[in-house]
N, C-alpha and C positions, 0 to 999 in steps of 0.2 A: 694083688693089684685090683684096684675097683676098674668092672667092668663099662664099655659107654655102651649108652644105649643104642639099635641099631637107626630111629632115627634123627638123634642128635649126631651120629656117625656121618649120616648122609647132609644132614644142613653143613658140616664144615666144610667138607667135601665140595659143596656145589658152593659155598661163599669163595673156595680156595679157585674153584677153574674159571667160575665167573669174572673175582680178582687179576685173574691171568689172562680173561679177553680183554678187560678195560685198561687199556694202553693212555697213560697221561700224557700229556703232550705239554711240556715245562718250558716256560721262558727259557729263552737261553739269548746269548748275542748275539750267534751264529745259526743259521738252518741248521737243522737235522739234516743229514743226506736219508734219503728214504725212509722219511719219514712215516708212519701211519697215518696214512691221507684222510682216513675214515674220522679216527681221534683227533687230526687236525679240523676236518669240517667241521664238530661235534663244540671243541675249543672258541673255533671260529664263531657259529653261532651263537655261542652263550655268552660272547662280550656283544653283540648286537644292541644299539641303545632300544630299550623300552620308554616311552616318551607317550604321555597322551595329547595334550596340548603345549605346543612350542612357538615362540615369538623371537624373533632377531632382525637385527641393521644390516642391509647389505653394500658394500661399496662396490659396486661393479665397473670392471675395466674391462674392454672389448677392444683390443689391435690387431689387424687384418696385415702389418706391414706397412702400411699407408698415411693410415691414422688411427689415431689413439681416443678413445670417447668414456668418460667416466658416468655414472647413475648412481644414486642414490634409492634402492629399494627395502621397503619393510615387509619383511616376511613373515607369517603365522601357517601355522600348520594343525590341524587337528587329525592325527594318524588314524589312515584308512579310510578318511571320510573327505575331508577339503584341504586344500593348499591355495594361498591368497596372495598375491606379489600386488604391490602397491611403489612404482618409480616415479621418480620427482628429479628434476634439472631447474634448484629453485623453487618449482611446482610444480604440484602433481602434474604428469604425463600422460598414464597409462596406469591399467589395472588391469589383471591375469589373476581368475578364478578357476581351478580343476580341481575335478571330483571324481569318482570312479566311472560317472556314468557320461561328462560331457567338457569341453573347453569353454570356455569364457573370456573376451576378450575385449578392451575397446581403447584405441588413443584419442588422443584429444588435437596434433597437430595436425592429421589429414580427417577426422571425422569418420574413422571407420571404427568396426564392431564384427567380430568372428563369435559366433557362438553354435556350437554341433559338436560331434566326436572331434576323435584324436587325431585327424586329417592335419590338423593348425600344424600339427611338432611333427608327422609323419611324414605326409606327401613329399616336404623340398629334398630329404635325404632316405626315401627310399626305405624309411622305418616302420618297426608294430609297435613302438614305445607305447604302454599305458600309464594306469594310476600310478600303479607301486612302483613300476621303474624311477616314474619321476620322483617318489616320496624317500625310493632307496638312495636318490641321486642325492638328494639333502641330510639323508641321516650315515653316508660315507658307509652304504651296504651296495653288495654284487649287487647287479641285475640278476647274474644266475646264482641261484645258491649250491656252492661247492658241497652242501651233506646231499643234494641229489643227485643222482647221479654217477657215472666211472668219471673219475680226474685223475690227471697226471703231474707229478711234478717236475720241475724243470730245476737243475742243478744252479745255484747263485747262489753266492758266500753274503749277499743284502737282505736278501728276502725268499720266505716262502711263494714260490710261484706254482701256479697251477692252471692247466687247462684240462678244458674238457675232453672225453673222449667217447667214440660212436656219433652215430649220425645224429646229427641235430639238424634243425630247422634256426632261421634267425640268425639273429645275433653271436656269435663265439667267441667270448673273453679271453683274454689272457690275463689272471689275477694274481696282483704282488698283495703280501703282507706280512707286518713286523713278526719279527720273530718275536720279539719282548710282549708287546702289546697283543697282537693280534689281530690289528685294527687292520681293514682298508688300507693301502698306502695309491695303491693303482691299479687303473681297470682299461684295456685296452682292445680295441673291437677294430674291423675291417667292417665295413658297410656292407650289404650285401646287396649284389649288382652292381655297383659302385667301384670309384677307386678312392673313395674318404678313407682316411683311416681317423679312428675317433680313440683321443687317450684321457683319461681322467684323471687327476692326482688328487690325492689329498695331503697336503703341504702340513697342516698343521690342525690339530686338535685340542679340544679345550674342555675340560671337565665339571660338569656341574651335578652338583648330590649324588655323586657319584655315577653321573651318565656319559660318557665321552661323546662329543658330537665335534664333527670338522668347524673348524675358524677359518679355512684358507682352503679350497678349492679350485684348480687351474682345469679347463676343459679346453682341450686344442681339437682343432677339427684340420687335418692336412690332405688337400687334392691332388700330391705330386709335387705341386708346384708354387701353390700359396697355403698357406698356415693362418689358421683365424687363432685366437683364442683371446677365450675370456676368463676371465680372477674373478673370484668372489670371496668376497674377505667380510666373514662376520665379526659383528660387536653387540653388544650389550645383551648375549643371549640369554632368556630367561623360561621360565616353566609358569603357567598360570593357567587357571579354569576360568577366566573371565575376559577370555577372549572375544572380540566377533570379529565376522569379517563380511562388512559392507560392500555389496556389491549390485549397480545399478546401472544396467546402459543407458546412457543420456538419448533424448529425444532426437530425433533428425540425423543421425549418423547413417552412415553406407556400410552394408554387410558385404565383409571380405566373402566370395566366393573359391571353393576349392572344386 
């Protein structure tokens, strides 16, 4: 019998145990019960959209219980760097410019203008929202990401669900996601200091050159007592390098103070 060599001996050897850490984590229709949470984060990540410049329609619905208010906003995003919201009722309204470093802001009904940090989106509920929160919040990604970190999962025959575990600071998700896909489906947070509880779905998802990105986003904010929530229901999404995004506080406006 021909002998092997002693280090072709050792590369199989260390392919075979290596082989034996790397745990797949397989579509299926059903959760895994104890799952490998590690292999699922790892999963999780790598369906993440990659996107450098993104453009879409937004229909937004906001009902508080009371009333019902519909907007028409167009959205562009250049990842890591700007997010540009542009709303119209018939005509333009209002324009929302955020970048990693500042808010931008200005309507046209009462003549006011916010421009400084992340105070705009933080102060009224008590939050440290930044860039990527919000960027995560458009491309249907956690705010935390499940590979950092001890997480735990939670037993449901729907979904992979996971929460954190040890001391954290912030925000503490509770995160659903498909078993098939591996997408987002929901992201669910208690406000801290607060009695908000804030939930996120992602209703539905839509595929382009092979990037999954949400069409149908529902964001409810609940006090106990009343229930906001707003739809955003994208269309005509598309991918383009010849983007811009115009942005200019008109003369004579009033700066929102925080």
């Amino acid at each position: 019998m021909k002998s092997f060599s002693i280090p072709f001996l050792n590369l199989v050897i260390s392919l075979v145990f290596l082989g034996c850490k790397s745990v797949a984590v397989l579509p299926t229709n059903t959760p895994v019960k104890n799952v490998d949470i590690e292999a699922l984060a790892l999963k999780i990540k790598s369906n993440y959209p990659k996107v450098n410049k993104v453009r879409s329609r937004i229909k937004a619905t906001y009902n508080d219980g009371a009333r019902e208010q519909q907007l028409v906003i167009q959205f562009r995003m250049e990842e890591k760097k700007k997010l540009w919201l542009s709303a119209t009722m018939l005509i333009p309204i209002a324009k929302l410019m955020i970048t990693p470093q500042e808010v931008s802001f200005y309507e046209k009904f009462q003549k006011t203008f916010f421009q400084g940090n992340f105070d705009l989106i933080n102060t009224p509920y008590n939050t440290d929202f930044d860039y990527s929160d919000i960027e995560n919040l458009f491309l249907g990604k956690p705010f935390l990401d499940p590979s950092e970190g001890r997480w735990k999962q939670i037993s449901n025959p729907q979904y992979y669900i996971l929460i954190p575990q040890g001391n954290r600071t912030g925000l503490t998700p509770t995160l659903f996601f498909d078993p098939v896909s591996f997408l987002l489906k929901e992201q669910r947070f208690i406000l801290p200091g607060t009695s908000y509880n804030l939930t996120i779905k992602y209703l539905r998802h839509i595929k382009i050159d092979g990037v999954s990105l949400p069409s149908l986003i529902e964001i409810t904010l609940f006090d106990g007592t009343v229930s906001q929530r707003l739809e955003l229901e994208f269309s005509r999404t598309d991918f383009t390098e010849g983007l811009t995004f115009p942005f200019e506080i008109p003369q004579g406006y009033s700066k929102i103070e925080f």
